[in-house]
N, C-alpha and C positions, 0 to 999 in steps of 0.2 A: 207533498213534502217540501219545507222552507228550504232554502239553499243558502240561504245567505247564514251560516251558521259564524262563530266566531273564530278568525284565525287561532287562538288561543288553545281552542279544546285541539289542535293536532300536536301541540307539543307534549304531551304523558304517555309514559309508557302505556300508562292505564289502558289506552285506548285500544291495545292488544286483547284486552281482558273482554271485549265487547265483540271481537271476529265473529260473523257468521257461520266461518269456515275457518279451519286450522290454517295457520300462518307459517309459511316454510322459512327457511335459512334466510333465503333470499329476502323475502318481505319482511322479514323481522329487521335484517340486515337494514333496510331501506328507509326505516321506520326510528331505529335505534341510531344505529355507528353514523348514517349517512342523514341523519332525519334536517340537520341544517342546509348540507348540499345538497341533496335531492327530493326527498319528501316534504318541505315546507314552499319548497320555489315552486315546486309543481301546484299545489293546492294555490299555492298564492297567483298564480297564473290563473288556475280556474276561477278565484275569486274574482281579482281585479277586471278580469276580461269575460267575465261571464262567459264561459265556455260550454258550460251545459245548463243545461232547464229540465224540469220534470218531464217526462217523457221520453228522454231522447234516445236514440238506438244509433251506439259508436261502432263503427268497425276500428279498432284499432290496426293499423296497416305496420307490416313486420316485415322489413327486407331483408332480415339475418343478421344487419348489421348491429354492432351495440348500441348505437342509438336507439332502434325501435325494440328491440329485446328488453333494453331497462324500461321504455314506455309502456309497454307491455307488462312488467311487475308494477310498476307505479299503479296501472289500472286495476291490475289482480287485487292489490295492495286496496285499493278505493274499496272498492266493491264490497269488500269484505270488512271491512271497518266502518264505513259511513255508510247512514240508513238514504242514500240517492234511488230516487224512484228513476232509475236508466239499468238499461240493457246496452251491456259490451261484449262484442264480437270479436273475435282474432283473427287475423286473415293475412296470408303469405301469397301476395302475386308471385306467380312465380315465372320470370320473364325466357326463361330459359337457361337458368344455371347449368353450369356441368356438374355431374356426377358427385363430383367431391363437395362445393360448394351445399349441395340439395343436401348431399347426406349431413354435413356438419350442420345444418340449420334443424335438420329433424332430430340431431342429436341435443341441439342446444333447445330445440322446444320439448323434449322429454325431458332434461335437467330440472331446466327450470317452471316444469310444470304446467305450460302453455298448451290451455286446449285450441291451436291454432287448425283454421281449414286453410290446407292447399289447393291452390285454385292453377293450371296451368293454362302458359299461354306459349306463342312462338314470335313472342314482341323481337326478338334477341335477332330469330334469324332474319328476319322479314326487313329490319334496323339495318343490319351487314349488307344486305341484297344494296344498299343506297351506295353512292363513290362522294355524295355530299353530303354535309350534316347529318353522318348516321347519327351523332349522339342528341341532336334538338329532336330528331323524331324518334328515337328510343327515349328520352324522357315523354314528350307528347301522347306518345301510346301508352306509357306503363301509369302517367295520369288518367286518362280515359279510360283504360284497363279498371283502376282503383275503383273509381267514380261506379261504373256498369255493376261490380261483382259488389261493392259496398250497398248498391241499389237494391239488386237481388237481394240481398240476406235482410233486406227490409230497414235497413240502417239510413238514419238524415244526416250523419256526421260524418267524416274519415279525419282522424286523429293522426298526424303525423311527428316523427320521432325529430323536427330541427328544434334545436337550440339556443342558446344564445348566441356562440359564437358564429354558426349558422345564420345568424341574424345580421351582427359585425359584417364580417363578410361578405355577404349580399350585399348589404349597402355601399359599401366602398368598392365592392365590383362594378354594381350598375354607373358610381360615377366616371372610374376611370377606363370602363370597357364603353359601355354604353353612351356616359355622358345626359346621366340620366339621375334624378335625385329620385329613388323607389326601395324602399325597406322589404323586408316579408312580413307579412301581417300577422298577428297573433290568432286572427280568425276570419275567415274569408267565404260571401255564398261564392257558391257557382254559378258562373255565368252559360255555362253551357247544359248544365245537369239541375233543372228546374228542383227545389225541396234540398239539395245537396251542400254541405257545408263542410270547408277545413278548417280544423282546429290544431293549433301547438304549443298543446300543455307542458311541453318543457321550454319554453321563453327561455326565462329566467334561470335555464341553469346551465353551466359551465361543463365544456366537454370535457375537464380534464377532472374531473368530480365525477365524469361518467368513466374514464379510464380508470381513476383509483378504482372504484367501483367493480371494475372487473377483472384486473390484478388481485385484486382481495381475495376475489372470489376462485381464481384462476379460470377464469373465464375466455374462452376464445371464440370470436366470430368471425364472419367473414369480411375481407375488405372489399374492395371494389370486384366484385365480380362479372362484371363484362366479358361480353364475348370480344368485342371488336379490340379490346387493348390487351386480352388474352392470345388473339390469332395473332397480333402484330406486335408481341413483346412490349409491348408502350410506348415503341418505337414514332411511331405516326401519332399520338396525341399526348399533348399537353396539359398540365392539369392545372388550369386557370385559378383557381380555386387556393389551390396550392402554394399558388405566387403570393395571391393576396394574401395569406393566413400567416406565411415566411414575413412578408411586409409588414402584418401590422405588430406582429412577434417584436421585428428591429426597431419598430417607431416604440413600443412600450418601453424599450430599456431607456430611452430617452423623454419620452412623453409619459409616464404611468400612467396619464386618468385618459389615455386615445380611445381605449375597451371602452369605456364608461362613456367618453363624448361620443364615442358611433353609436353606441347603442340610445342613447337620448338624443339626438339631433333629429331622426324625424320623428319625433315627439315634442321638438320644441323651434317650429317652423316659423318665422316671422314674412307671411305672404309679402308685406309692402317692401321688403328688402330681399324678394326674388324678383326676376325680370320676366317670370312667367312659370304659370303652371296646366297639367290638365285637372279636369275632371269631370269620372264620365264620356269620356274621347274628348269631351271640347276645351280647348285651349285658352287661355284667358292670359294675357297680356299684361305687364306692369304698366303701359300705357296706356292702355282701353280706357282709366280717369286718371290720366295724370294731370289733364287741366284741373279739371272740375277738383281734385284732390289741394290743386294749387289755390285755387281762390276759395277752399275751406279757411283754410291757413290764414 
């Protein structure tokens, strides 16, 4: 089957009239009220970045949060509309939520329809057992977690629920934390997990399109469910993330296109006016030809 179909045929309603399967509130919703904010950016994401190819077997990964609960209808929403020769999977690591957290997410995957498998694990307590970086090695594991159980179910993909602003973020993290010029990629193999590959079909779309989205719907999930900022009232950590998102909120009222230039700046990289880059581990220097550069000239 071609993939390369034309953006065009996703804008008709028509294209309801074609389901394989009956189309719920939710996916109609997606498709109709939201088809500019969410259903064209997403398809548009898979076009431009070639996200899937005939064959492919996604686990789509679902943390309870809204972000992966709507990526999870978007996919229902595929699947059942367009003739894609792939196999999508649902899958709920489940790193150790409490009690409340688990039940709302089984609640929120029987709403909305989601034939998700829970997979348990004890990332959560094993994380806390640390006094340093529990949280680099509670994400570490719940990655390798992903990767191992995505494997299993026979899947080359895991589809993750970041976004644009997702995107924002990150980048202006790495430079003012890190000191590092690095994006999140729209699609990335693994370097650890031979055949394995992440994909993030929602690029291009706007978390607060994903909030309307679930306001509409009265939709509730979970927020941060951690154990370690659960035991410590949030007390002991900071949510970096938070800083940057508040920051770049204050630079729009003043700058409006700052969304738009983070998001295209590393897409539009000028190597001879950086002083260096890697790639691949190896480092490569603005002076390695800066003679030989000179006497081009």
């Amino acid at each position: 089957m071609n993939l390369d179909f034309k953006l065009d045929t996703i804008y008709y309603d028509l294209i309801l009239m074609k389901a394989k399967e009956p189309i719920d509130i939710y996916e109609r919703s997606i498709t109709t009220d939201y088809r500019s904010e969410l259903w064209s950016k997403f398809i548009k994401a898979i076009l431009e970045y070639k996200l899937l190819k005939d064959g492919d077997k996604i686990a789509v990964c679902i943390s309870g949060g809204k972000d992966s609960m709507v990526l999870a209808k978007l996919f229902m929403t595929l699947t059942k509309v367009m003739d894609y020769n792939i196999e999508v999977k649902y899958l709920v690591m489940n790193p150790g939520y409490n009690e409340k957290n688990l039940n709302l997410i089984k609640e929120n995957l029987k709403k909305l329809n989601i034939p998700a498998e829970i997979h348990q694990t004890d990332i959560f307590e094993i994380a806390n057992m640390q006094t340093k970086s529990p949280c680099f090695l509670c994400a570490k594991m719940r990655r390798g977690a992903l990767y191992n159980i995505a494997k299993s179910m026979g899947c080359n993909k895991i589809a993750l629920g970041h976004h644009y602003d997702d995107v924002i973020e990150t980048t202006l993290m790495n430079i003012l934390s890190a000191g590092s010029f690095q994006t999140m990629l729209p699609k990335l193999h693994s370097t650890h997990y031979e055949g394995m590959e992440v994909i993030r079909p929602m690029y291009y779309i706007r978390e607060y399109d994903i909030i309307s989205f679930r306001r509409k719907h009265g939709l509730e999930f979970i927020q941060c469910a951690c154990k370690f900022t659960d035991d410590h009232h949030n007390d002991l950590v900071q949510s970096r993330r938070a800083e940057i998102k508040e920051l770049i909120k204050k630079l729009s009222k003043s700058m409006p296109q700052v969304e738009e230039n983070l998001f295209r700046a590393p897409d539009n990289v000028t190597l001879d006016m950086v002083l260096g880059y890697k790639y691949k581990g190896e480092y490569h220097s603005y002076y390695d030809n800066y003679d030989e550069d000179d006497k081009e000239k």
